[in-house]
N, C-alpha and C positions, 0 to 999 in steps of 0.2 A: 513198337518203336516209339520212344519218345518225344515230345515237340520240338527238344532242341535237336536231336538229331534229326528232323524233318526238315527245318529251318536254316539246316550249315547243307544240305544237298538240294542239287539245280535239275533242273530237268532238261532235258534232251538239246533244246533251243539254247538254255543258259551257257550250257556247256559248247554249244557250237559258239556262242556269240566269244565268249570270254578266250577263244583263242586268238593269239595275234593275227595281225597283219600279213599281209603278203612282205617277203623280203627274196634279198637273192637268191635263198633256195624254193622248193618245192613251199608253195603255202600249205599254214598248219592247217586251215579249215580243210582244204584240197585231200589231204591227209587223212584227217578226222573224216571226213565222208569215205574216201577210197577206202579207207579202214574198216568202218562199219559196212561197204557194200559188199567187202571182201566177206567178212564174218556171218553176215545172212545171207547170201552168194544171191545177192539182190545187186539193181543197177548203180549206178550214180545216180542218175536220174531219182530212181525212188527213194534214195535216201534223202536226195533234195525237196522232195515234196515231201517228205515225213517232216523234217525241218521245218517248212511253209507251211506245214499243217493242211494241208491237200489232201493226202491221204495220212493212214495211220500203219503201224505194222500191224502183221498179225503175230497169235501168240508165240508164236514160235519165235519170230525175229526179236520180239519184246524181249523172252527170256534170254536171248544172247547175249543183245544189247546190252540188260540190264546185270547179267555176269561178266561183260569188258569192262564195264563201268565200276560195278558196287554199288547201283543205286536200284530200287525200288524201280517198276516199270508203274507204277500207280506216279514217282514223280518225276522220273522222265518225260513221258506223254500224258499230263493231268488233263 
């Protein structure tokens, strides 16, 4: 992979942070977590501490993750 495409992708945190705000509906972070908890049939909870950097996933949840996304699991959780 080359640098700039290293440089245009976020990792894990990035991508939580850059979702909006809470609004009338259901918040997009709220979303993005129940999304990924659904896909590695993981909690809420531990996806919020993968976020927090508390804990990490293992390989298995990395590779899903990192097939919802399109993004490398080396820059998602660097």
């Amino acid at each position: 992979m080359n640098d700039l495409t290293q440089e245009c992708q976020k990792s894990f945190r990035e991508i939580y942070d850059g979702l909006p705000e809470r609004s009338t509906v259901k918040a997009p972070k709220t979303e993005f977590v129940e999304r990924i908890a659904e896909l590695t049939m993981k909690s809420v909870k531990t996806v919020r501490c993968w976020l927090a950097g508390v804990q990490t996933p293992d390989a298995l949840s990395k590779s899903v993750i990192e097939k919802e996304l399109n993004i490398p699991s080396e820059i998602l959780f660097p």
